[in-house]
C-alpha positions as CSV (number, residue, x, y, z in Angstrom):
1,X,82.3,99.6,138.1
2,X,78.5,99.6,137.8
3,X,79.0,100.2,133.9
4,X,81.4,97.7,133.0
5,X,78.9,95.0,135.2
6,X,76.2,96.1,132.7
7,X,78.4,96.0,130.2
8,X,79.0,92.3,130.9
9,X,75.1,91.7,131.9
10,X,74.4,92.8,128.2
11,X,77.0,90.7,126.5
12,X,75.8,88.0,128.4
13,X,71.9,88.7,127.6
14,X,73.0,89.1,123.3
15,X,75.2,85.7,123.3
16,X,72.2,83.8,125.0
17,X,69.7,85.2,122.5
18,X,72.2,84.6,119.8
19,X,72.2,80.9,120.4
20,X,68.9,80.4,121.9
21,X,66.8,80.3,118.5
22,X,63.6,79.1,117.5
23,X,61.4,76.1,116.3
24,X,58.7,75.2,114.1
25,X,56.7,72.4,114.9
26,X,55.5,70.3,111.8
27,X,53.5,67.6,113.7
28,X,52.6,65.6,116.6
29,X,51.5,62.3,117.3
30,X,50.1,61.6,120.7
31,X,48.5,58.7,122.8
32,X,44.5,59.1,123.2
33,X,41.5,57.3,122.6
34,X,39.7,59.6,120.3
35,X,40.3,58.4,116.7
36,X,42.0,61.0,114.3
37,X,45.0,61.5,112.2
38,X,47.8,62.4,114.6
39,X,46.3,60.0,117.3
40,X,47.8,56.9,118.9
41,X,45.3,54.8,120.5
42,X,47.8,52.7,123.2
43,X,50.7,53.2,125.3
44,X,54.0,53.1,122.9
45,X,56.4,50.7,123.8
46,X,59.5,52.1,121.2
47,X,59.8,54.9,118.3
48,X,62.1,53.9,115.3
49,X,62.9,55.7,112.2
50,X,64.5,54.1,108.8
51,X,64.1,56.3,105.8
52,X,61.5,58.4,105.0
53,X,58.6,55.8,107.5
54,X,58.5,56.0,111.6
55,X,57.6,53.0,113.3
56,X,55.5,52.8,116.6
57,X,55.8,49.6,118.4
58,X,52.9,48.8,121.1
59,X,52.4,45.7,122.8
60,X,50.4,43.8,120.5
61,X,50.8,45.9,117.3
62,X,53.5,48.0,114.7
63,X,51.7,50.7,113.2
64,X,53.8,52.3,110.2
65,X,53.8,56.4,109.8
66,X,55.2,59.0,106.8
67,X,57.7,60.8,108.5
68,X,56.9,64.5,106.5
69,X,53.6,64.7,107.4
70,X,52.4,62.1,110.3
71,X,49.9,60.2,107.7
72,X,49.3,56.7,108.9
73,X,50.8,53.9,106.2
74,X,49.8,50.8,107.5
75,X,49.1,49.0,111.2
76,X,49.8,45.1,111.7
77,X,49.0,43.1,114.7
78,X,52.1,41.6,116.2
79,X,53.3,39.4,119.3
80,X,55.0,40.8,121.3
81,X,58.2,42.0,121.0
82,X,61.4,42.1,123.8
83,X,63.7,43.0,121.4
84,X,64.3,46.0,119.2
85,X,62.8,46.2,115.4
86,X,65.2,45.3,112.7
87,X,65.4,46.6,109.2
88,X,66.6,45.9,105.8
89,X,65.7,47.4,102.5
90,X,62.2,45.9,102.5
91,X,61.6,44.0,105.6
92,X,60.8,45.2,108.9
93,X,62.2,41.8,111.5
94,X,60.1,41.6,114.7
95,X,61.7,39.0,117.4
96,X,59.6,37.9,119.9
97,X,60.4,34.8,122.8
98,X,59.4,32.3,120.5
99,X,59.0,33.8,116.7
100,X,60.5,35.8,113.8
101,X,58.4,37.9,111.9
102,X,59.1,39.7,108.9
103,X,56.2,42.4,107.5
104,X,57.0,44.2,104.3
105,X,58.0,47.8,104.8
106,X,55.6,49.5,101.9
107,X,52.2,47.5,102.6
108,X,53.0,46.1,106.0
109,X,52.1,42.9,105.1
110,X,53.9,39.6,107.1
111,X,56.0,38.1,104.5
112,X,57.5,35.2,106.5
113,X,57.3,33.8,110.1
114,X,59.8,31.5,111.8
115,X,58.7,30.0,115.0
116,X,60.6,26.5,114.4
117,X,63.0,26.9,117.6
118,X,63.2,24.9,120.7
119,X,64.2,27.7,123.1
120,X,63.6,31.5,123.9
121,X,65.2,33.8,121.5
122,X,68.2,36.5,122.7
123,X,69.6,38.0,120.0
124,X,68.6,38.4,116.3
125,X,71.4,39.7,113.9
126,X,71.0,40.6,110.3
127,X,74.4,39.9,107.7
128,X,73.8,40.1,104.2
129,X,71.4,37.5,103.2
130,X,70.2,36.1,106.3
131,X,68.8,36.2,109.5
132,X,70.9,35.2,112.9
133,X,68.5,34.1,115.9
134,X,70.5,33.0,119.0
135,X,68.4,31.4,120.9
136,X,69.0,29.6,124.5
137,X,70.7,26.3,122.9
138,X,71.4,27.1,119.5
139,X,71.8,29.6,116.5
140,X,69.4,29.7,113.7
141,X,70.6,30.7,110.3
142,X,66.9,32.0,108.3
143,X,67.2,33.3,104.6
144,X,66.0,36.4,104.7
145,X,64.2,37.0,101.1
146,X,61.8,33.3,101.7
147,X,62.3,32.9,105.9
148,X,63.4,29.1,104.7
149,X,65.8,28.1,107.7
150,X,69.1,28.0,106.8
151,X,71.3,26.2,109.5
152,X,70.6,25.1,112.7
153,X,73.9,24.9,115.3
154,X,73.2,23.6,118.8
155,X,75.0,25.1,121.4
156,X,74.9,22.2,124.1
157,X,79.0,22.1,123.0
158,X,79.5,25.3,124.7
159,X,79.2,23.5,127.8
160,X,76.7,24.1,130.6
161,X,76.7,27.6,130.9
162,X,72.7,27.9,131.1
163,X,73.0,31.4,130.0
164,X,69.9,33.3,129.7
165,X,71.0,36.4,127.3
166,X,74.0,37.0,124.9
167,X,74.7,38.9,121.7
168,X,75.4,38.2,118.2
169,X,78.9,40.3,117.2
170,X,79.1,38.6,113.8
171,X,78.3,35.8,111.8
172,X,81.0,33.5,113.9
173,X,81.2,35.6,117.2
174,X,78.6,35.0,120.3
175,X,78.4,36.7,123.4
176,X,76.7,34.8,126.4
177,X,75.5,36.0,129.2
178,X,74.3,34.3,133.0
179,X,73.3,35.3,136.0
180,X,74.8,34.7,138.5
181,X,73.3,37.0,141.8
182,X,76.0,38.9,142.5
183,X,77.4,38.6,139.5
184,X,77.1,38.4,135.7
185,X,79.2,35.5,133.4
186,X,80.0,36.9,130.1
187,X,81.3,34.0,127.3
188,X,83.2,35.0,124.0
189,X,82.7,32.1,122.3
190,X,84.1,31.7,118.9
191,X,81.4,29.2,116.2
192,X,83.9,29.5,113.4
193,X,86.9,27.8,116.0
194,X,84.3,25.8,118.3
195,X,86.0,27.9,121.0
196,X,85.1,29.4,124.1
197,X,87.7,32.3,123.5
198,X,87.1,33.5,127.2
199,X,84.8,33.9,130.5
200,X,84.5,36.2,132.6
201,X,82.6,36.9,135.9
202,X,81.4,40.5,136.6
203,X,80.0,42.2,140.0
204,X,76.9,44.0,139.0
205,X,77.4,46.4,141.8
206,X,73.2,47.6,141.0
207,X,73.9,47.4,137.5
208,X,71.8,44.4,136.7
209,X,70.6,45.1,132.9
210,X,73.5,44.8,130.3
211,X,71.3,47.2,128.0
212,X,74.3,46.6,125.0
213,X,77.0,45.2,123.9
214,X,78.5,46.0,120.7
215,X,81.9,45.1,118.8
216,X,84.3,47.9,118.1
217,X,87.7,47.8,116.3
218,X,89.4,48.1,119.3
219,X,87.3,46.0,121.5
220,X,83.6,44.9,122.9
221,X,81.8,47.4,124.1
222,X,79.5,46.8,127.2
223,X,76.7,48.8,129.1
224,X,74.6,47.7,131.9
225,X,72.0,49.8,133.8
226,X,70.8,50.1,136.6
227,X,67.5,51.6,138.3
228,X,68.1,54.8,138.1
229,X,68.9,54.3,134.5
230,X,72.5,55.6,134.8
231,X,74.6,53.3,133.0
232,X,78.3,51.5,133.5
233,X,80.0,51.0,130.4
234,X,83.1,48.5,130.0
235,X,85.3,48.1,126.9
236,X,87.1,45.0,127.1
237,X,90.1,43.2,125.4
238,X,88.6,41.1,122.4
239,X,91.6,38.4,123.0
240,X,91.4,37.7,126.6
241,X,88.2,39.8,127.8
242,X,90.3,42.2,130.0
243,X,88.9,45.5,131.2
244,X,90.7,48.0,129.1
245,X,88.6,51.1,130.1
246,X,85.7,51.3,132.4
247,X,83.7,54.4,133.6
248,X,80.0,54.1,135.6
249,X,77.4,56.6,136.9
250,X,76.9,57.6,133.4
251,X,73.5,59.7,132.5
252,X,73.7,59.1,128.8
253,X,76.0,57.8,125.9
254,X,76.7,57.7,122.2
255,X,78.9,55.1,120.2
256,X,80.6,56.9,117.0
257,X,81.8,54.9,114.1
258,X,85.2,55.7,114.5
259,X,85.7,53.9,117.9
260,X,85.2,56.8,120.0
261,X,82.3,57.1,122.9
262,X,80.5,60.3,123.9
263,X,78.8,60.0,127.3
264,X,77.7,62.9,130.1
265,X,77.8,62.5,133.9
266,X,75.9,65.4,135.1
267,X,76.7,68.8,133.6
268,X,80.1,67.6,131.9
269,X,79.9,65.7,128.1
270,X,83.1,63.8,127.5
271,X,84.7,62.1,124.5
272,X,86.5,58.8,124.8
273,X,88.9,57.3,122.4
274,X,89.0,53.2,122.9
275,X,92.3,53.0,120.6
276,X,94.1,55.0,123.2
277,X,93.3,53.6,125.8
278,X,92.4,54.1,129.4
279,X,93.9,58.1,129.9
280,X,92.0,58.9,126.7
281,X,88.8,60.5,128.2
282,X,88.6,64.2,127.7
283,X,86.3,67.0,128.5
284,X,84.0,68.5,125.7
285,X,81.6,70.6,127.0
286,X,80.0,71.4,130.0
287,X,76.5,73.8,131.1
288,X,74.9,73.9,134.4
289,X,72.3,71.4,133.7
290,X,72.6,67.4,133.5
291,X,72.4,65.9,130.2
292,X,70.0,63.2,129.6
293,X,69.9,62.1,126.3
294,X,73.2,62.6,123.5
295,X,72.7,62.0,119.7
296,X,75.0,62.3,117.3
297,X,74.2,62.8,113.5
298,X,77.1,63.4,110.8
299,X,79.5,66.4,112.0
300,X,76.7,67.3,114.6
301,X,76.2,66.8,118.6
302,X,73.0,67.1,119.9
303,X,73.1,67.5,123.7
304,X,69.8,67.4,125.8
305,X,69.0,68.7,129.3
306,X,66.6,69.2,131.1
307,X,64.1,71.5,128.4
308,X,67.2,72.5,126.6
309,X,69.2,71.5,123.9
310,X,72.7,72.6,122.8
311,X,73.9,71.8,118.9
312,X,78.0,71.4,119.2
313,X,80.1,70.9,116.2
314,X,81.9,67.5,116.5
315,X,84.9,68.0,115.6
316,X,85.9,71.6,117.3
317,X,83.2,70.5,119.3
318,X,82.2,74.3,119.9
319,X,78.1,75.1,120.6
320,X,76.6,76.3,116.8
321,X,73.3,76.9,118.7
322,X,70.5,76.1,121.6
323,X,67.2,75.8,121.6
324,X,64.5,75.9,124.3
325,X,62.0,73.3,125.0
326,X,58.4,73.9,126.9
327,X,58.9,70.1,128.1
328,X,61.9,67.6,129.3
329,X,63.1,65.4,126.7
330,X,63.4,61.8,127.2
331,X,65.1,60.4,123.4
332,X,66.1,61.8,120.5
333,X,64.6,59.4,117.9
334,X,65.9,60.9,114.9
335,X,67.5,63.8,113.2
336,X,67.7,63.9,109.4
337,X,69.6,66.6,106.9
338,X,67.3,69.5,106.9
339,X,67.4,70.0,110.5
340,X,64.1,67.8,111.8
341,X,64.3,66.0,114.9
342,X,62.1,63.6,115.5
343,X,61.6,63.7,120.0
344,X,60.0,60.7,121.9
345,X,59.1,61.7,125.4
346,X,56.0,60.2,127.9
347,X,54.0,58.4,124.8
348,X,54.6,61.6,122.9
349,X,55.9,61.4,119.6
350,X,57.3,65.3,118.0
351,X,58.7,66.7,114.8
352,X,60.5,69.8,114.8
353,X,62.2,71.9,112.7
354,X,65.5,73.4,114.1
355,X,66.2,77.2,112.6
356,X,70.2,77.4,112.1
């Protein structure tokens, strides 16, 4: 008996060290106020990546960083922004409650601002060409190449819905959004009909920040948070704005482009499939640890908790390997095709290159 327990023990021991392999840390870039290469003088509001550049977005400033080796590109002063940095081949599109700004990606120089708009700005959605900005009363159309405005549509025909938030699906397709104590109004409203397609009136039940919503082939997609920062997450019938599938106390999600959503409640990672419908949830993989923070990258899963991390193939979604972290992660800001993840956690900024 004793021998076949250490028998199991051992197995146990070489499949953990199999999978648990190690990293190489190429850089980091951490707030303080002594001035040097990897410092970041301020407490960082967001971490983006787009191509082969990181952005850092403080209060009052963007300042621009190579992602191989941490060298700082350029820094521009800013207003601030409530909304998250937009991108296109050579523009980086800063929305604050009043303004549009536009800085060149290479030299970080402003290119354009907009500030011609007579109430707060929501939403800010790039198509082709141009610039969306929904603002309180109206949607701006702004060409994105000069920052000429475009089109101008006022809203007041919606009707008085006083809506203090919303999202731009498409080109023709708003979502509004109003508080309502208790609850939440959400609008589909239709520009290319002059239609309000829909209203609906949601309990927040805690949930009082709807952090995203996002169109899907098979519906609208929306997540609200709460204090905790679980979220709820609602898809919902594009035609009439039913609830199609709804799950809540949700410790972190992922949207793949093939109208399926990865999320985790505690120890358990599921898959959803929103063309299914609502029995469609399924089990995927499951540790004794919560996750906190899912990211998904081409045929790879990465799942974080607590100071681990577990790589899962997405398809037979089966572990490929773990690694072990000295600290708790908080995002997962990037992961590119040689196996460097980019980490965002307590003003911290890490690259780190995975060995499988």
């Amino acid at each position: 008996m004793s021998r076949i327990f250490i028998f199991v023990c051992l197995s146990v021991l070489v499949l953990s060290c199999k999978l648990d392999k190690g990293m190489d840390v190429n850089w980091v870039l951490k707030s303080s106020n002594n001035e040097n290469k990897y410092s970041l003088q301020g407490k960082v509001e967001s971490v983006y990546a787009n191509n082969n550049q990181i952005f850092v977005q403080f209060f009052d400033r963007i300042k621009c960083f190579n992602k191989e080796n941490a060298e700082q590109l350029w820094e521009s002063s800013i207003e601030f922004s409530h909304k998250p940095l937009l991108f296109t081949n050579e523009l980086c599109i800063v929305s604050s409650k009043t303004k549009i700004e536009a800085y060149d990606l290479i030299s970080g120089l402003k290119e354009w601002v907009v500030e011609e708009f007579n109430s707060h700005i929501v939403d800010v959605y790039i198509s082709e060409c141009s610039c969306f900005v929904l603002c309180q009363s109206q949607l701006c159309q702004i060409d994105l190449s000069s920052g000429n405005l475009i089109e101008t549509i006022e809203l007041n025909s919606i009707g008085d819905i006083g809506f203090e938030d919303g999202v731009i699906l498409s080109k023709n397709n708003l979502i509004l959004i109003s508080n309502k104590n208790e609850y939440k109004q959400i609008v589909h409203y239709s520009l290319a009909k002059n239609t309000l397609l829909w209203s609906k009136d949601f309990s927040c039940n805690g949930y009082l920040e709807i952090s995203k919503v996002i169109k899907r082939q098979s519906g609208i997609v929306v997540i609200a948070k709460n204090s905790f920062s679980n979220y709820r997450i609602k898809v919902l019938d594009e035609i009439n704005g039913n609830v199609n599938w709804e799950i809540k106390d949700v410790n972190s999600y992922c949207l793949t482009n093939e109208d399926k959503i990865i999320f985790s409640k505690g120890n358990i990672v599921f898959e959803h499939d929103v063309k299914t419908g609502i029995n469609s949830q399924k089990k995927i993989f499951d540790q004794s640890l919560q996750f906190t923070s899912l990211y998904l990258k081409d045929n790879k899963l990465f799942c974080f908790g607590s100071s681990k991390m577990f790589v899962l193939d997405s398809e037979s979604n089966e572990a490929i390997e773990s690694f072990i972290f000295k600290e708790n992660v908080k995002e997962i800001v990037d992961v590119n095709d040689k196996n460097t993840v980019l980490l965002f956690e307590n003003g911290v900024i890490k690259s780190l290159s995975l060995d499988f």
